[in-house]
mmCIF file as Biopython writes it, N, C-alpha, C and O atoms, coordinates in Angstrom:
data_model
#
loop_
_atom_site.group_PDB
_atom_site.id
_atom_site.type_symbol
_atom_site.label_atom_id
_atom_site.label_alt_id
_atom_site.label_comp_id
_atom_site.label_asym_id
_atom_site.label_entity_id
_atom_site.label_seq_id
_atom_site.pdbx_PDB_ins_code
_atom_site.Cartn_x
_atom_site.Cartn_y
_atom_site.Cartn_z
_atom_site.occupancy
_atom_site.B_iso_or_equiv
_atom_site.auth_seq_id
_atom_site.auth_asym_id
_atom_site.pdbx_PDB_model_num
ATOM 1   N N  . UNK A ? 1  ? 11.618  3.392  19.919 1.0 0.0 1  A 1 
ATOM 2   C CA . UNK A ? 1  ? 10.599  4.380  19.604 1.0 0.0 1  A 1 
ATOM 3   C C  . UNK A ? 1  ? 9.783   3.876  18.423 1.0 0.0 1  A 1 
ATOM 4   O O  . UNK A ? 1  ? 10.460  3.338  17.546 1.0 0.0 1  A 1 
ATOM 5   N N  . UNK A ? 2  ? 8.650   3.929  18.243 1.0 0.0 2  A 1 
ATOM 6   C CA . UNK A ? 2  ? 7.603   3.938  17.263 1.0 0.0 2  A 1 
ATOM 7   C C  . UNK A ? 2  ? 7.326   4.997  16.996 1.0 0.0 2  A 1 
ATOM 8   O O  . UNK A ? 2  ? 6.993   5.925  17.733 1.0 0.0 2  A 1 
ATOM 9   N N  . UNK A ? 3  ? 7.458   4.941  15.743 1.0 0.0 3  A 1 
ATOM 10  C CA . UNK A ? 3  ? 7.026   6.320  14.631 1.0 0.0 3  A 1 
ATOM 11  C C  . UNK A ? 3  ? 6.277   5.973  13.989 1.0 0.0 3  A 1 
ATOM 12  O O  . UNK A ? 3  ? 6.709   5.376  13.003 1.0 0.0 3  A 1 
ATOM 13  N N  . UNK A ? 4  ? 4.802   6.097  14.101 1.0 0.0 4  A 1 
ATOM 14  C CA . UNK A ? 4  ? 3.511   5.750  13.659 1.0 0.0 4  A 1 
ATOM 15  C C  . UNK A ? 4  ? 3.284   6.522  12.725 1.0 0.0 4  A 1 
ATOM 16  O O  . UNK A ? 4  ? 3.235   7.707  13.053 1.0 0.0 4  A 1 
ATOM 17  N N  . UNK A ? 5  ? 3.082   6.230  11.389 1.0 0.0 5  A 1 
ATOM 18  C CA . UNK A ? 5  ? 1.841   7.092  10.433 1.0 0.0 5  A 1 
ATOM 19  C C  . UNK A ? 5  ? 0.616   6.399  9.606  1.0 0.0 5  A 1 
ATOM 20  O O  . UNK A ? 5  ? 0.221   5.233  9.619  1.0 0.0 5  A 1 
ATOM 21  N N  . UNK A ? 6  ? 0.185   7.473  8.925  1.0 0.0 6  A 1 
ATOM 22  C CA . UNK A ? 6  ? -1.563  7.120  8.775  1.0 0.0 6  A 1 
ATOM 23  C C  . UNK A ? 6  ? -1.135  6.166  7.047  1.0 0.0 6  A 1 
ATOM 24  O O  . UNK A ? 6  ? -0.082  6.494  6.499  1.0 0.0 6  A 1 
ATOM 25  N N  . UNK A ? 7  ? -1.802  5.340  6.539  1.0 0.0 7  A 1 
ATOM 26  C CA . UNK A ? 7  ? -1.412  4.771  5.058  1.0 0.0 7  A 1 
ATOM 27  C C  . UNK A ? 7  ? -1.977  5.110  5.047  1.0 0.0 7  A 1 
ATOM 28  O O  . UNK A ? 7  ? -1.370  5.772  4.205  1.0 0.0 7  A 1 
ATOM 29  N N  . UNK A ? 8  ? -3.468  5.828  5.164  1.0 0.0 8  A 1 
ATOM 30  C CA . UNK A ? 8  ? -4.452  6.867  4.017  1.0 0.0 8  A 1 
ATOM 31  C C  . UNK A ? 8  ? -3.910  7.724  3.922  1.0 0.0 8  A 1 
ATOM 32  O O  . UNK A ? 8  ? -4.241  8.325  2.900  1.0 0.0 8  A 1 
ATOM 33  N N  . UNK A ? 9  ? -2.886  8.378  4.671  1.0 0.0 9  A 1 
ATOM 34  C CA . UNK A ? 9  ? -2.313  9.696  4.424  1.0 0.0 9  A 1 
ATOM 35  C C  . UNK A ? 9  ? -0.635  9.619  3.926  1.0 0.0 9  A 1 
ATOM 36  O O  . UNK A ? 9  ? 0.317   9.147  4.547  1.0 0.0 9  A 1 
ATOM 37  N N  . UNK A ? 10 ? -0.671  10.285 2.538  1.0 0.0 10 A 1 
ATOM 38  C CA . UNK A ? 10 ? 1.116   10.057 2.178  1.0 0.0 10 A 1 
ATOM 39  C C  . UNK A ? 10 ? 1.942   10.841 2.553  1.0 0.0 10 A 1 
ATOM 40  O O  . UNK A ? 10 ? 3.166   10.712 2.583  1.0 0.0 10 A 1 
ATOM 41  N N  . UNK A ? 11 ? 0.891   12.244 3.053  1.0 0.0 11 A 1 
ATOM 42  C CA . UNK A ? 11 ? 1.619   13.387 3.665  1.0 0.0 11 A 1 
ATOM 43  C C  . UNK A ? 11 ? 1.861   12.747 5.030  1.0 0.0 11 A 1 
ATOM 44  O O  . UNK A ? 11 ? 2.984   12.855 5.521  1.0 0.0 11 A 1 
ATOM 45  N N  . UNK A ? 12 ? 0.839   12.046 5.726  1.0 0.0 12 A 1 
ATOM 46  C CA . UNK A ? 12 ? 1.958   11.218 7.391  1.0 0.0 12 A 1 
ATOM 47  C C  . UNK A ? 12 ? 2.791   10.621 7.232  1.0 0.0 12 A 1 
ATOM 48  O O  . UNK A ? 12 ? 3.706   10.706 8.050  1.0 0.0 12 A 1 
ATOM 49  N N  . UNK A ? 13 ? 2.933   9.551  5.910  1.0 0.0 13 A 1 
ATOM 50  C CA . UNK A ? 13 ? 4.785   9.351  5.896  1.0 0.0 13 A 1 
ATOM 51  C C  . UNK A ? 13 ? 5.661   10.307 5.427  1.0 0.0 13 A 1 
ATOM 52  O O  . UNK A ? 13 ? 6.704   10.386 6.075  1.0 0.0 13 A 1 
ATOM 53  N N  . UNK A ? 14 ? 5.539   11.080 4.460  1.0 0.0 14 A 1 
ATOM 54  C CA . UNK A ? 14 ? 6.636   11.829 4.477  1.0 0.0 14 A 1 
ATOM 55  C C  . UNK A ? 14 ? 6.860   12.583 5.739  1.0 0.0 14 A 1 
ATOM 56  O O  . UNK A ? 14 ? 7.967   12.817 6.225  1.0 0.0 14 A 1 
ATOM 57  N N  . UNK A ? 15 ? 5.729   12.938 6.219  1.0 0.0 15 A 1 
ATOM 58  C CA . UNK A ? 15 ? 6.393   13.164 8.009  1.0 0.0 15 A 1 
ATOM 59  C C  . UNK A ? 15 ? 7.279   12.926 8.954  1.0 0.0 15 A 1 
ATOM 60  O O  . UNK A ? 15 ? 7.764   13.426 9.968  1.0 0.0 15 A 1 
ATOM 61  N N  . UNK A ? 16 ? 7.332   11.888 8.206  1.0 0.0 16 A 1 
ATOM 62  C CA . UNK A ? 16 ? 8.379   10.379 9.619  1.0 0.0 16 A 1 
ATOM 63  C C  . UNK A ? 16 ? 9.640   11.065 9.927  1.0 0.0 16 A 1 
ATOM 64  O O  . UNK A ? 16 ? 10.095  11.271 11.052 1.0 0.0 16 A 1 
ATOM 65  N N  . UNK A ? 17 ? 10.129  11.381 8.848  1.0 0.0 17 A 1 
ATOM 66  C CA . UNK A ? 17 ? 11.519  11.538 8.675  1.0 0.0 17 A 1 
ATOM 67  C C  . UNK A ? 17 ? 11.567  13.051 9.308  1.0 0.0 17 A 1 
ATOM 68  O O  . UNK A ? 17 ? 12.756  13.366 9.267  1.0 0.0 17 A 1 
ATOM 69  N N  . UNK A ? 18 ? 10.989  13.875 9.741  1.0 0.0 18 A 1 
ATOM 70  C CA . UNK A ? 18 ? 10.643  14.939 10.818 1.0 0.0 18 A 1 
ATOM 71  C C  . UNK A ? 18 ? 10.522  13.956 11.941 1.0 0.0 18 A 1 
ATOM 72  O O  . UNK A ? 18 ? 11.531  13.726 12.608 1.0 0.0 18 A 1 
ATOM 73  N N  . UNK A ? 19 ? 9.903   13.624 12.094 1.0 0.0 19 A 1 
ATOM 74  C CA . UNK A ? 19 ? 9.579   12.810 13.852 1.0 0.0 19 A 1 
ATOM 75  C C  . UNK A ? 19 ? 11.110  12.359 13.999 1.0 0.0 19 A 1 
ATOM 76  O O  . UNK A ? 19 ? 11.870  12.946 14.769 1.0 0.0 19 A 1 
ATOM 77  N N  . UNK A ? 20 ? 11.586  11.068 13.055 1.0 0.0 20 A 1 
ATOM 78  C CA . UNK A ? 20 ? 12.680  10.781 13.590 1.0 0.0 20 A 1 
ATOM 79  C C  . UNK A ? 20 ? 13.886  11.368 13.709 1.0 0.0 20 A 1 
ATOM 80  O O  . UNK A ? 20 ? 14.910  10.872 14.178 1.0 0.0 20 A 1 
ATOM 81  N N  . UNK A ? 21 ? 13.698  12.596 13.204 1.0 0.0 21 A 1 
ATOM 82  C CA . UNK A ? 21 ? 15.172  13.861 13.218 1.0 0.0 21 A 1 
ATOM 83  C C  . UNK A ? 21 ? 14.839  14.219 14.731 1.0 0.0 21 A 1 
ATOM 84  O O  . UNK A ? 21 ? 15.814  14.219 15.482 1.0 0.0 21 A 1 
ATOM 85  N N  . UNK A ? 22 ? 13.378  14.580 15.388 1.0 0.0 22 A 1 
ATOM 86  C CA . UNK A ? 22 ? 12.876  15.281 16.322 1.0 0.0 22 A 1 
ATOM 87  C C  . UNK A ? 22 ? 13.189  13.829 17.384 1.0 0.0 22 A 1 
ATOM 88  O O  . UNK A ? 22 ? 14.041  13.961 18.263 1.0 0.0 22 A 1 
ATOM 89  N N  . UNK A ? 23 ? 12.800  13.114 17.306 1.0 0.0 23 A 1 
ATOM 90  C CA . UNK A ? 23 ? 13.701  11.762 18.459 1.0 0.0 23 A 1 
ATOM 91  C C  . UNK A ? 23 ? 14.918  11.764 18.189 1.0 0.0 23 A 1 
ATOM 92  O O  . UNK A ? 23 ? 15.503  11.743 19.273 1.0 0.0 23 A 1 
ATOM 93  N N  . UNK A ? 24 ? 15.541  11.774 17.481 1.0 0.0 24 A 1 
ATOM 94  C CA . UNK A ? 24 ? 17.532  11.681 17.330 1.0 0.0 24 A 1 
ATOM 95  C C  . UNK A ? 24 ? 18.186  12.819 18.298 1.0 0.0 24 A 1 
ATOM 96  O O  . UNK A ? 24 ? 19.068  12.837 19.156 1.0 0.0 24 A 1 
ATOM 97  N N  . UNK A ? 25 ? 17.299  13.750 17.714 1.0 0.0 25 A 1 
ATOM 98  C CA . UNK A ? 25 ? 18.026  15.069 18.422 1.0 0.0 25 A 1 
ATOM 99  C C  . UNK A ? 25 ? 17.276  15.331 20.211 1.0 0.0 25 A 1 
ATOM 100 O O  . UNK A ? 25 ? 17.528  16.308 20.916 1.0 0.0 25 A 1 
ATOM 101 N N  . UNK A ? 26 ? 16.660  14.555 20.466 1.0 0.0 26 A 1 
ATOM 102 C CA . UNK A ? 26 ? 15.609  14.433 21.948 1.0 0.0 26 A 1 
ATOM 103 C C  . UNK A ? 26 ? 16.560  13.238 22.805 1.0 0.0 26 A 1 
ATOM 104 O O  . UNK A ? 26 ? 16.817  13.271 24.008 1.0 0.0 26 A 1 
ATOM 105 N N  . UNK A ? 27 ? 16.895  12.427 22.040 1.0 0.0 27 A 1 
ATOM 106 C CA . UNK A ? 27 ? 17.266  11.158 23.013 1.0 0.0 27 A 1 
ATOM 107 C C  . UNK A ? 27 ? 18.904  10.611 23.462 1.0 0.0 27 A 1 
ATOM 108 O O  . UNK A ? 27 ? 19.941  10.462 22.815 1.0 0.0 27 A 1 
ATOM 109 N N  . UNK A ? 28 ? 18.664  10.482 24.387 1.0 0.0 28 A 1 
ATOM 110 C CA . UNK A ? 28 ? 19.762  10.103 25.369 1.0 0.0 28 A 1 
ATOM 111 C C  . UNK A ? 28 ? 20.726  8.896  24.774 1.0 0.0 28 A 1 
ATOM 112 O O  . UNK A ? 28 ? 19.625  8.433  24.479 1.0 0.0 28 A 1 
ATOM 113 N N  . UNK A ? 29 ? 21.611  8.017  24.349 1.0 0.0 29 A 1 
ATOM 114 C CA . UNK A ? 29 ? 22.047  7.102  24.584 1.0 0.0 29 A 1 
ATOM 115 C C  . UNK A ? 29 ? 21.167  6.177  23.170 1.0 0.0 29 A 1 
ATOM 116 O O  . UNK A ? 29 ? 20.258  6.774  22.592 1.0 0.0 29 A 1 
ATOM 117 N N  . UNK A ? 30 ? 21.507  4.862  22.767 1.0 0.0 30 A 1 
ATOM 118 C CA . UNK A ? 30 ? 20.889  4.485  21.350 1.0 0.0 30 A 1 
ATOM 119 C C  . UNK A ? 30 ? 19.489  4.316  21.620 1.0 0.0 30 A 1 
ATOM 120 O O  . UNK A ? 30 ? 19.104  4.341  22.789 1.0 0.0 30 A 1 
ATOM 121 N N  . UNK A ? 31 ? 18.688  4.147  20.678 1.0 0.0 31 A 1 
ATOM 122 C CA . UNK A ? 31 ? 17.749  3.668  20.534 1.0 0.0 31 A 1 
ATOM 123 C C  . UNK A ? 31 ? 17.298  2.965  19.760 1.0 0.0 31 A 1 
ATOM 124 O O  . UNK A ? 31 ? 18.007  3.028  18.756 1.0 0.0 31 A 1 
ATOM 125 N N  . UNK A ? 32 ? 16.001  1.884  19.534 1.0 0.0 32 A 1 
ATOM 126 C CA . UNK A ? 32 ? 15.878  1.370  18.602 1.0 0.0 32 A 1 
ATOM 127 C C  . UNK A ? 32 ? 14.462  1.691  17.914 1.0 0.0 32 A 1 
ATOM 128 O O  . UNK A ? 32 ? 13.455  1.672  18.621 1.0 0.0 32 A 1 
ATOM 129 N N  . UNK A ? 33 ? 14.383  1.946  16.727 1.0 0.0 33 A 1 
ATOM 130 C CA . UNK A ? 33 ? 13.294  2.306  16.080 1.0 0.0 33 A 1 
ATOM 131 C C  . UNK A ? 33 ? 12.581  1.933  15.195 1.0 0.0 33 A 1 
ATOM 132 O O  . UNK A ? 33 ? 13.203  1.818  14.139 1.0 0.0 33 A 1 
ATOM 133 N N  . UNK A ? 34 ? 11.378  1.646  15.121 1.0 0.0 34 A 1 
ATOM 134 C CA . UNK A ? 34 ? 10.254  1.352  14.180 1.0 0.0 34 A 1 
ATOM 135 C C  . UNK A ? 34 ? 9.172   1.970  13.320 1.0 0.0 34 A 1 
ATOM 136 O O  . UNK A ? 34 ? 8.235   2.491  13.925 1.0 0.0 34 A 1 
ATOM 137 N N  . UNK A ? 35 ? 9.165   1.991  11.890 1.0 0.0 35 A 1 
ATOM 138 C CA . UNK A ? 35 ? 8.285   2.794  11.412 1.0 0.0 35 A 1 
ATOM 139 C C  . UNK A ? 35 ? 7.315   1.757  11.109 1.0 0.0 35 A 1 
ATOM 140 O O  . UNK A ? 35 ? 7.622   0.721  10.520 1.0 0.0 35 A 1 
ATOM 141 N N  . UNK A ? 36 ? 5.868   2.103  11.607 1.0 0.0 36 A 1 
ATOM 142 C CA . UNK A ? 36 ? 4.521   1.596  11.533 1.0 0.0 36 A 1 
ATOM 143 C C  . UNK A ? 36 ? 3.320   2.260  10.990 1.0 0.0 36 A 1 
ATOM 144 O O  . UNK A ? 36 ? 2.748   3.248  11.451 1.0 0.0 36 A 1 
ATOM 145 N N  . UNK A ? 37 ? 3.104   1.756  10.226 1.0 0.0 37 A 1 
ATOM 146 C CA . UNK A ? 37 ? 1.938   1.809  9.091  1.0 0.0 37 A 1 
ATOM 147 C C  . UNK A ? 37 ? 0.782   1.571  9.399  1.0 0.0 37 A 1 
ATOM 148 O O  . UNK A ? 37 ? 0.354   0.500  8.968  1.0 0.0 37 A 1 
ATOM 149 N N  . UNK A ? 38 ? -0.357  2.582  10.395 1.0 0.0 38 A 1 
ATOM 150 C CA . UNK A ? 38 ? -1.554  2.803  10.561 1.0 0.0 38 A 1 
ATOM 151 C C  . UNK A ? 38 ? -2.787  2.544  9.886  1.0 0.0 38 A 1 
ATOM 152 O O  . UNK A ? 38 ? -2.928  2.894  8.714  1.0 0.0 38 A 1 
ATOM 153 N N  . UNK A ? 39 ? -3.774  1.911  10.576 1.0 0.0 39 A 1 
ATOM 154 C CA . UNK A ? 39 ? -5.185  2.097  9.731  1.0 0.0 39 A 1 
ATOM 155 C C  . UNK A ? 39 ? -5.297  1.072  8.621  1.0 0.0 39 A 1 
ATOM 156 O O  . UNK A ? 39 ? -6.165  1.211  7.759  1.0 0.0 39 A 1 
ATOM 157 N N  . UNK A ? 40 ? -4.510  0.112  8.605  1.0 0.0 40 A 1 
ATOM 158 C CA . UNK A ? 40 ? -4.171  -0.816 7.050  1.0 0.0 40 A 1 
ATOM 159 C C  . UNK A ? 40 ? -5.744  -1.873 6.961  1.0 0.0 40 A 1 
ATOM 160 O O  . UNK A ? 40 ? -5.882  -2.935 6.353  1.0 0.0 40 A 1 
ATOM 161 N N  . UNK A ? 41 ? -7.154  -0.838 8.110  1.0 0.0 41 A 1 
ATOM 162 C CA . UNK A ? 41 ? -8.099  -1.801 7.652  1.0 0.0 41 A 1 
ATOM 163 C C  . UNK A ? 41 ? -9.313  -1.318 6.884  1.0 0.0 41 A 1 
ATOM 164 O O  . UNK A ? 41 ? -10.436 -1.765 6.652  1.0 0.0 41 A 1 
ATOM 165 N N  . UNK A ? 42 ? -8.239  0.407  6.412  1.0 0.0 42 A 1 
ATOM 166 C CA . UNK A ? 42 ? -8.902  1.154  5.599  1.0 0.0 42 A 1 
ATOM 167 C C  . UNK A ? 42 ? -8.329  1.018  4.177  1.0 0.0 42 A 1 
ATOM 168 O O  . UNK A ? 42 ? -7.572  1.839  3.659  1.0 0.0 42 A 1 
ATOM 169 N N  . UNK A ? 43 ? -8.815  -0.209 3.556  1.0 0.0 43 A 1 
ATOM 170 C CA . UNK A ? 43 ? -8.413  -0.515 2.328  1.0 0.0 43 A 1 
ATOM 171 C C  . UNK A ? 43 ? -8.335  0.251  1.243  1.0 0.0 43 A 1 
ATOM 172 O O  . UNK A ? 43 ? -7.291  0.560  0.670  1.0 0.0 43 A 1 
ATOM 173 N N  . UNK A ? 44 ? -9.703  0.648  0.869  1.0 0.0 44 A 1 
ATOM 174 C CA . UNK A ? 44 ? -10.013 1.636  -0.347 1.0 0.0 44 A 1 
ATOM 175 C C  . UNK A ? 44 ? -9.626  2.742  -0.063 1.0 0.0 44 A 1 
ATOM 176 O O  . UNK A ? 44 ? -9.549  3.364  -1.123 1.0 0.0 44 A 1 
ATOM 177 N N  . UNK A ? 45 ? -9.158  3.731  1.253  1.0 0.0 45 A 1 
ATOM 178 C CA . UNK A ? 45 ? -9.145  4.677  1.443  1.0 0.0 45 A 1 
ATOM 179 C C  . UNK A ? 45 ? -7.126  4.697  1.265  1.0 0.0 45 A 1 
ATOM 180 O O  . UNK A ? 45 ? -6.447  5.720  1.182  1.0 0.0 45 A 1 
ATOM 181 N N  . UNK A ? 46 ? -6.751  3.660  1.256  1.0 0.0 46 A 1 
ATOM 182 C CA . UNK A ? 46 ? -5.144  3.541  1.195  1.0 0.0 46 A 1 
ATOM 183 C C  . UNK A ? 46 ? -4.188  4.475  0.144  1.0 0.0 46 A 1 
ATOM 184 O O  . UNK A ? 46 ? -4.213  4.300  -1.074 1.0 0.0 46 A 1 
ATOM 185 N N  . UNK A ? 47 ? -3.288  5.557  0.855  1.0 0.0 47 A 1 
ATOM 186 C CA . UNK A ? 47 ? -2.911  6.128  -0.714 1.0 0.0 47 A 1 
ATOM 187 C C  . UNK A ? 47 ? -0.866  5.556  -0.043 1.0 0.0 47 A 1 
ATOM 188 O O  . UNK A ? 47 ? 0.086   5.956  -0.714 1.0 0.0 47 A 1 
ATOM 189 N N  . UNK A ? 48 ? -0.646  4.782  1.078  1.0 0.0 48 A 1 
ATOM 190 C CA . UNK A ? 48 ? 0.451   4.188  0.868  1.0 0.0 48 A 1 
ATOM 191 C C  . UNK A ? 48 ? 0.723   2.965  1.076  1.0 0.0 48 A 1 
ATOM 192 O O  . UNK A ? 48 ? 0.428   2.370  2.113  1.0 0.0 48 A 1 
ATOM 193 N N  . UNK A ? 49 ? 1.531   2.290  -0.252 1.0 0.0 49 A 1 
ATOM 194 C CA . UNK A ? 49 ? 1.474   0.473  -0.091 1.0 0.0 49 A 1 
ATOM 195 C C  . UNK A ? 49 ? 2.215   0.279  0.619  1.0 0.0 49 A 1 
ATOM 196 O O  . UNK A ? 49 ? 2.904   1.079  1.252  1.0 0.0 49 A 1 
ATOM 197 N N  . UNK A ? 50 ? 2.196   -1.044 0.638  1.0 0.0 50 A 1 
ATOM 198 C CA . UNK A ? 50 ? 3.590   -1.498 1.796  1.0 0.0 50 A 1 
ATOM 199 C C  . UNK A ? 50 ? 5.340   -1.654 1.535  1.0 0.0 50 A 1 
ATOM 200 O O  . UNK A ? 50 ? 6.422   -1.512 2.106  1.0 0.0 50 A 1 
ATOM 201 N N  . UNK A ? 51 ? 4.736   -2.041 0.271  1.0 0.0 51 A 1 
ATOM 202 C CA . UNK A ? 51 ? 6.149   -1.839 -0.412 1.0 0.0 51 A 1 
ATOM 203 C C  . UNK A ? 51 ? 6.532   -0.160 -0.013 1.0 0.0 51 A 1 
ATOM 204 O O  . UNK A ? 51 ? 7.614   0.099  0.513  1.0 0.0 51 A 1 
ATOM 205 N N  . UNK A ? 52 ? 5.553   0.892  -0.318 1.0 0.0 52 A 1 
ATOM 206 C CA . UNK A ? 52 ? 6.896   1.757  -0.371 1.0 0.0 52 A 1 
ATOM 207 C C  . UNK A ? 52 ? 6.753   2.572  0.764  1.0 0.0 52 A 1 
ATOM 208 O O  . UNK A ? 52 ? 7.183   3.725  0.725  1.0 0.0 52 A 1 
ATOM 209 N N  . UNK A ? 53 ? 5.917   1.895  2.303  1.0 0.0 53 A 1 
ATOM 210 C CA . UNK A ? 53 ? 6.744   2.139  3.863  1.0 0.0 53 A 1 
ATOM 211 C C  . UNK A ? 53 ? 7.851   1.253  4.051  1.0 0.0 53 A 1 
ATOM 212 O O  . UNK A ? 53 ? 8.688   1.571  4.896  1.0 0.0 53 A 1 
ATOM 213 N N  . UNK A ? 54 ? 8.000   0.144  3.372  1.0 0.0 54 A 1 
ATOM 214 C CA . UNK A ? 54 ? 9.147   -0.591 3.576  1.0 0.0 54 A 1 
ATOM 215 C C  . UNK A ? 54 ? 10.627  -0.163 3.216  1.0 0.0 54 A 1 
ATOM 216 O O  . UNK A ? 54 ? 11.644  -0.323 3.892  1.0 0.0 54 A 1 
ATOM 217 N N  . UNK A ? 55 ? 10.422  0.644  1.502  1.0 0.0 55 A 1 
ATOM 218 C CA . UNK A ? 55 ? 11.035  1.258  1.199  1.0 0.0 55 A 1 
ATOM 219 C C  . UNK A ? 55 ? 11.593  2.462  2.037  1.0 0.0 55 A 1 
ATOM 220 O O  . UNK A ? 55 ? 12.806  2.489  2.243  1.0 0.0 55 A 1 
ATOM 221 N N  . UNK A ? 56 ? 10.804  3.449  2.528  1.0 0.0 56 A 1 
ATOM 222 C CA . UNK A ? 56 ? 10.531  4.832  3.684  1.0 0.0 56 A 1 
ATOM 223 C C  . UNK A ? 56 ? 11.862  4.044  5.122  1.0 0.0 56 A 1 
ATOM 224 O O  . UNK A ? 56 ? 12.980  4.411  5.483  1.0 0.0 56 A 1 
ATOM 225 N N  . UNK A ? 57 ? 11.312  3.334  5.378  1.0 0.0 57 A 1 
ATOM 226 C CA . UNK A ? 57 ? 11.983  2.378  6.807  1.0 0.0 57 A 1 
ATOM 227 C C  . UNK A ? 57 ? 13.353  2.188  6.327  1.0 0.0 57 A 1 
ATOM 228 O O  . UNK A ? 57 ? 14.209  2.912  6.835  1.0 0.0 57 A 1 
ATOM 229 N N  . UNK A ? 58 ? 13.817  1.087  5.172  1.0 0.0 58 A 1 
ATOM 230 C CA . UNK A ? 58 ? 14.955  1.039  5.186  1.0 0.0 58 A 1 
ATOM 231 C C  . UNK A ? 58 ? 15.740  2.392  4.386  1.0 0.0 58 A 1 
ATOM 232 O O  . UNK A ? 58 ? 16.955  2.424  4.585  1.0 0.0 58 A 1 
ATOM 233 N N  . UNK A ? 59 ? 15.398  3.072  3.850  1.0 0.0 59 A 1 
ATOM 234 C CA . UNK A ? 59 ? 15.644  4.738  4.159  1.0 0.0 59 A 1 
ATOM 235 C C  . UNK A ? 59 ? 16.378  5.253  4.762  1.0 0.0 59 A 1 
ATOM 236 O O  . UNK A ? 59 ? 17.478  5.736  4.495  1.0 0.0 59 A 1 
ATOM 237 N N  . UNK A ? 60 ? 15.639  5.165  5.900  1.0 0.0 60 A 1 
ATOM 238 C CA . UNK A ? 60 ? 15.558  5.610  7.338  1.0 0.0 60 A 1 
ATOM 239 C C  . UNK A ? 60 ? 16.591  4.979  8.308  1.0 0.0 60 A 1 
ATOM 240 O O  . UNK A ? 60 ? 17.073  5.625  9.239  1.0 0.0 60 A 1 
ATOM 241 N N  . UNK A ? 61 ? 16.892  3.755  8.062  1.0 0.0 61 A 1 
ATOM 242 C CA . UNK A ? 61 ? 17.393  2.802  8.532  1.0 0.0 61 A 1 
ATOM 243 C C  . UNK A ? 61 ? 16.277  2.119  9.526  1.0 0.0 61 A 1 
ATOM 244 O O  . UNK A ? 61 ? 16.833  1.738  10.555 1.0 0.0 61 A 1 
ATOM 245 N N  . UNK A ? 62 ? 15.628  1.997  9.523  1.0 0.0 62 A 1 
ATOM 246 C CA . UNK A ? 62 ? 14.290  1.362  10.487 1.0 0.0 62 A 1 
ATOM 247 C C  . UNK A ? 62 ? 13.457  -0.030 10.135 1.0 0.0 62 A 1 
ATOM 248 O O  . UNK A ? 62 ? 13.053  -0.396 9.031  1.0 0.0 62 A 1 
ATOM 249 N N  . UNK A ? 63 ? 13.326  -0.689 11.417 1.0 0.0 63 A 1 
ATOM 250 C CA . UNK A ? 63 ? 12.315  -1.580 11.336 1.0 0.0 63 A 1 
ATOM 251 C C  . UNK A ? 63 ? 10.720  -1.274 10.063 1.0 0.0 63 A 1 
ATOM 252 O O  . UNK A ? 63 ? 10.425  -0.116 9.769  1.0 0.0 63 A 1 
ATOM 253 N N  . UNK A ? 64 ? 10.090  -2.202 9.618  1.0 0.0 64 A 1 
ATOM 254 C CA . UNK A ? 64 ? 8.614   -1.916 9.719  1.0 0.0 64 A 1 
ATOM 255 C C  . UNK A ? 64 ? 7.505   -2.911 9.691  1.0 0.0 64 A 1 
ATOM 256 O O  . UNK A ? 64 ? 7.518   -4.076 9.292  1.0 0.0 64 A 1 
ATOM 257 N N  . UNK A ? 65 ? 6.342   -2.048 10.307 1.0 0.0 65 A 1 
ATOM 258 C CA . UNK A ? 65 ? 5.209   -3.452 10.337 1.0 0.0 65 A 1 
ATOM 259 C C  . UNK A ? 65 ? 4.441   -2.291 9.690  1.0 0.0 65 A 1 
ATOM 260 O O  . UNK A ? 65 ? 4.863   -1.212 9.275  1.0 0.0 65 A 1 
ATOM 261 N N  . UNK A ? 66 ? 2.997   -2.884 9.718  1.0 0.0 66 A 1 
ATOM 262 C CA . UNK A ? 66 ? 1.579   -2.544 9.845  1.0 0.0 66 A 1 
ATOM 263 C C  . UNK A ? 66 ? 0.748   -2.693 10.782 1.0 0.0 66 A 1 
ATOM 264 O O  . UNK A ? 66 ? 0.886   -3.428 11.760 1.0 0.0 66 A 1 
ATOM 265 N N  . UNK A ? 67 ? 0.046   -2.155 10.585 1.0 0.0 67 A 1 
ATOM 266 C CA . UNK A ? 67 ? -1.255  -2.484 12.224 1.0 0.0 67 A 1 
ATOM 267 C C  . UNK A ? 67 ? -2.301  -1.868 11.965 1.0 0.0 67 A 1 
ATOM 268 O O  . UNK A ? 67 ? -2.432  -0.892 11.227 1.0 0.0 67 A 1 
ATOM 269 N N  . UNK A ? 68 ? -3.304  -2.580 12.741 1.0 0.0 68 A 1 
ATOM 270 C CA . UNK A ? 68 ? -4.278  -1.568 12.871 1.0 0.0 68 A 1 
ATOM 271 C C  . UNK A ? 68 ? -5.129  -1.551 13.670 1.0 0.0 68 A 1 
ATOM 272 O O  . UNK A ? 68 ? -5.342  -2.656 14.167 1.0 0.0 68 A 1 
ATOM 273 N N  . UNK A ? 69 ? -5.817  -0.645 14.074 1.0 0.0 69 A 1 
ATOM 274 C CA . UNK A ? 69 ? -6.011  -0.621 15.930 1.0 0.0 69 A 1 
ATOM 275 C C  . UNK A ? 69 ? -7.504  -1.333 15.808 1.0 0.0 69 A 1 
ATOM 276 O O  . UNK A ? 69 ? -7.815  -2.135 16.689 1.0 0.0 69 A 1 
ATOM 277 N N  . UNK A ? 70 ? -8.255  -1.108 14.938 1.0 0.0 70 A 1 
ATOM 278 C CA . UNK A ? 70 ? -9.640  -1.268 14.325 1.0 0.0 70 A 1 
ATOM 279 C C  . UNK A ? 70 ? -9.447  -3.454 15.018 1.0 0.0 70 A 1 
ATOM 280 O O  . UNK A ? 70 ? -10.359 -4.252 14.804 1.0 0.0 70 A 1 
#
């Protein structure tokens, strides 16, 4: 599963950890999961670094990247 949020938005990561309670408690059998860091080609508009989705992920116990669809 990918659990996508926005890095302009700090309120979409603290989200995550809702999404991934809401997949734990949805899914069948293991899964493997990734938290991904949206939009990273909105520089100036950035209010989360990478360091601390990386931080958020291993948290979580989760993978993480960045991306951006742009």
């Amino acid at each position: 599963a990918l659990i996508v949020f926005d890095v302009t938005s700090k309120s979409s990561l603290n989200s995550a950890e809702g999404w991934l309670q809401l997949y734990q408690d949805n899914m069948t059998g293991h899964g493997f999961t990734l938290l991904v860091g949206n939009k990273i080609d909105l520089k100036k508009e950035r209010e989360v670094d990478k360091d601390e989705g990386m931080r958020k992920a291993k948290e979580l116990g989760m993978l993480y990247y960045e991306v951006s669809a742009k």
